[in-house]
N, C-alpha and C positions, 0 to 999 in steps of 0.2 A: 029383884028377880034376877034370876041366873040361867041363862042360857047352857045344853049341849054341846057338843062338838056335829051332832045329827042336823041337831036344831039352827046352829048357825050356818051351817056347809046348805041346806035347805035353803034358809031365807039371800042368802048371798050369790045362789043355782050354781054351786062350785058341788065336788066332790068335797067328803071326808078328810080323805089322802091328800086330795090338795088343799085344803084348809092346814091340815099337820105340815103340810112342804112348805108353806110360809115361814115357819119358826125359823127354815133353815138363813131368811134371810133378815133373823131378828124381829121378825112381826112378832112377837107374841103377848095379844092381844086379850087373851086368857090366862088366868093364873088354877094351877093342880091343886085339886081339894088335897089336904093331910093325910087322910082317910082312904079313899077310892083311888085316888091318883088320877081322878078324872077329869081334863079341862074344864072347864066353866066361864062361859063369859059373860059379862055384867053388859047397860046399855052402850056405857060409852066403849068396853071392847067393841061393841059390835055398828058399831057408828065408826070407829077407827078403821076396822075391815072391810066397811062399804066402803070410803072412802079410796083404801086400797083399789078394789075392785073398780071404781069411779076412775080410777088412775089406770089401770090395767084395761081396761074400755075407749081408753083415750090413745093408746098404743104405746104407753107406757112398757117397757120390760120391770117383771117384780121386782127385780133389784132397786130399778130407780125410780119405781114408785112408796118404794119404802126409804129411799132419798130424800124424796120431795116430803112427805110426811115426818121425817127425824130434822127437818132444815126450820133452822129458826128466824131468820131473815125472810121477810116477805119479800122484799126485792129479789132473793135468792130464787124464793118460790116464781115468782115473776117471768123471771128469765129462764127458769126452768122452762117451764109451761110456752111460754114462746117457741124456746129450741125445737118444742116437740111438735110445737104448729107449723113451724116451717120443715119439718121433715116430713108431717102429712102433706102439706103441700105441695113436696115434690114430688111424694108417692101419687096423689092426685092427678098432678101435669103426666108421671110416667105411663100410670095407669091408662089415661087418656088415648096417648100415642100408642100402646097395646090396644086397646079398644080400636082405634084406628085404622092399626093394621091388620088386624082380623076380620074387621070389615074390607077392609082391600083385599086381601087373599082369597076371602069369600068372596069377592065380584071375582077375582082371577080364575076359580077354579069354575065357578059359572059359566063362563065364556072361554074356556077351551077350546071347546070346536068351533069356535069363527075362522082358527088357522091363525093369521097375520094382522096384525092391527097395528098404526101408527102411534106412539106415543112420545113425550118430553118428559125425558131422566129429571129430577129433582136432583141441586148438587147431593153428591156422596162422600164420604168419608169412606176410604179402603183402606187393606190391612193385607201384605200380604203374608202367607206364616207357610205354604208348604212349595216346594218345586212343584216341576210337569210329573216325577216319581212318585211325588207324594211320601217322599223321605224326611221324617220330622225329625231334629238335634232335639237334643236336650230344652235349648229354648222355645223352641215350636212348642213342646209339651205346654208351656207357661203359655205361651200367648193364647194357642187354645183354649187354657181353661179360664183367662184370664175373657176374653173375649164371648165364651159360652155360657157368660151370666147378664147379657145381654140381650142373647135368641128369648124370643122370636124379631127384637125390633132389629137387630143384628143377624143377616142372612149368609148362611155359607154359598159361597160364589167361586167361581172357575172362571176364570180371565185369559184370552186367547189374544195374542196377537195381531194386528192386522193383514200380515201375510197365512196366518195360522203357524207355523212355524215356530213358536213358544206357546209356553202356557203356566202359569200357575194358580196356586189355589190359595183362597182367605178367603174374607165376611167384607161386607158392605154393608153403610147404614146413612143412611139421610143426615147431613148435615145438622139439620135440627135435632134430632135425636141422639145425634151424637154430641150436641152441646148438654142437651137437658142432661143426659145420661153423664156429661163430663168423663167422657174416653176419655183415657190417654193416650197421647199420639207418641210413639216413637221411630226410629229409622225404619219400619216398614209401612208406617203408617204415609197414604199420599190421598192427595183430594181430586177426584172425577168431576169435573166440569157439565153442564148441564148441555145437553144434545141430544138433538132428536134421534129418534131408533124405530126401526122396525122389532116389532116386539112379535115372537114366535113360542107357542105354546107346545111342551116336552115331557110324555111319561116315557118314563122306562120303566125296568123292573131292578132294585137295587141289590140286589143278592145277586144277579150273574151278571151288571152291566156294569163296566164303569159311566160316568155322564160324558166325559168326553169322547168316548164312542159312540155314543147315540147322536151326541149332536155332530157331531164329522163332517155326516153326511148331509146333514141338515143345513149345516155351515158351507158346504160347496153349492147347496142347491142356491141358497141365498146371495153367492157371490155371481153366480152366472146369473143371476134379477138384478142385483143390486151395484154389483160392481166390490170392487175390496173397502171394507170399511178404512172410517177414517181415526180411528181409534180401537183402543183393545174392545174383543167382543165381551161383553159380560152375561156369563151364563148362573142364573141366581136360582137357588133351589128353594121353593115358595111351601113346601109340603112335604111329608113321608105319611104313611098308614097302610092298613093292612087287606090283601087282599089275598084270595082264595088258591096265588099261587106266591105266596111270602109278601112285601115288602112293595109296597112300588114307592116310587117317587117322583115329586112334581116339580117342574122349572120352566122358568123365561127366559129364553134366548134375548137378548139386547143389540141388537145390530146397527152403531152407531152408522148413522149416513149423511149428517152436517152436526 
């Protein structure tokens, strides 16, 4: 008995078209009647395309699940199949620490209006990529986008001096996250030290404020309570979404104080 190209794309819950888009990578698992010109595939084609599919399931990319199926070395096969477990693996641990942090931001954005709360910074891994102008070279472009496929576990961050008197701008990300994720560290890259902060809760509206405007003032008020921090202040922006006049956005003032 001879299968469709309907029948097969059916029993596999693929399309048609993507049944046909395999051939492009040598699958062809069907041979063209003389006649019709119309594919036809026997049992074992379609035992070979599950198996495909078996592999495409597994996070296989189609290329290299038709690798694995052309490889005649079972060790080959072996080691294949391993590589791909520990790339889920990672994807797992990463996923996690997403999971993580969206549950932290969601307790963040809950407790806004407490105002001021006490907390201990987790060491950080910083980056920094822009001046106080926010004047980007050539290579800021790179670190940017080099660093923006790391958001959300990697936060854009505003870094203020202890006198306020500088300031610039980059991403920060928890040490451990920055190991799973294996940054790479170069001459901008420095590591923040764990220290307690007073932690202060920040909307603005992102279309007509800069952040360092808003928190300014926010930062003087703090320093008449608190005295001059004893490190840079880090000001982390936890959120953006839309509201009924553009844009707003959310952030945590970090105001080191031992």
């Amino acid at each position: 008995m001879s299968y469709t190209v309907k029948q097969v794309a059916a029993m596999l819950g693929i399309s048609a078209q993507t049944l046909r888009f395999y051939e492009r990578y040598g699958i062809e698992a069907g041979k063209r009647d003389g006649e019709s010109g119309y594919r036809n595939y026997s049992h074992a084609g379609v035992d070979e395309l599950m198996s495909i599919r078996k592999y495409r399931n597994c996070g296989f990319t189609l290329a290299d699940s038709a690798k694995v199926m052309k490889t005649e070395k079972t060790d080959d096969v072996a080691d294949m199949l391993m590589r791909q477990h520990d790339e889920l693996e990672k994807e797992m641990i990463y996923k996690r620490l997403v999971m993580q942090k969206l549950k932290t931001v969601a307790e963040q954005v809950r407790r806004r209006d407490e105002g001021v709360w006490m907390t201990q910074v987790e060491p950080l891994l910083c980056c920094r990529v822009l001046n106080q102008e926010r004047k980007p070279d050539n290579n800021a472009y790179r670190v940017l986008g080099y660093w923006a496929q790391w958001l959300p576990m990697a936060q854009w961050t505003l870094y203020v001096s202890p006198d306020f008197s500088q300031r610039f701008y980059g991403f920060s990300i928890e040490k451990e996250s920055a190991d799973v994720c294996k940054i790479e560290r170069d001459e901008n890259c420095f590591d923040a030290r764990q220290q307690t902060c007073i932690c202060r809760y920040v909307i603005w509206s992102a279309q007509s404020q800069e952040l360092y405007d808003v928190a300014c003032p926010l930062l003087e008020q703090m320093r008449e309570m608190y005295g001059r921090p004893v490190s840079h202040v880090r000001i982390q922006t936890i959120l953006n979404h839309a509201s009924g006049k553009g844009v707003v956005s959310h952030a945590l003032i970090y105001y080191p104080i031992a």
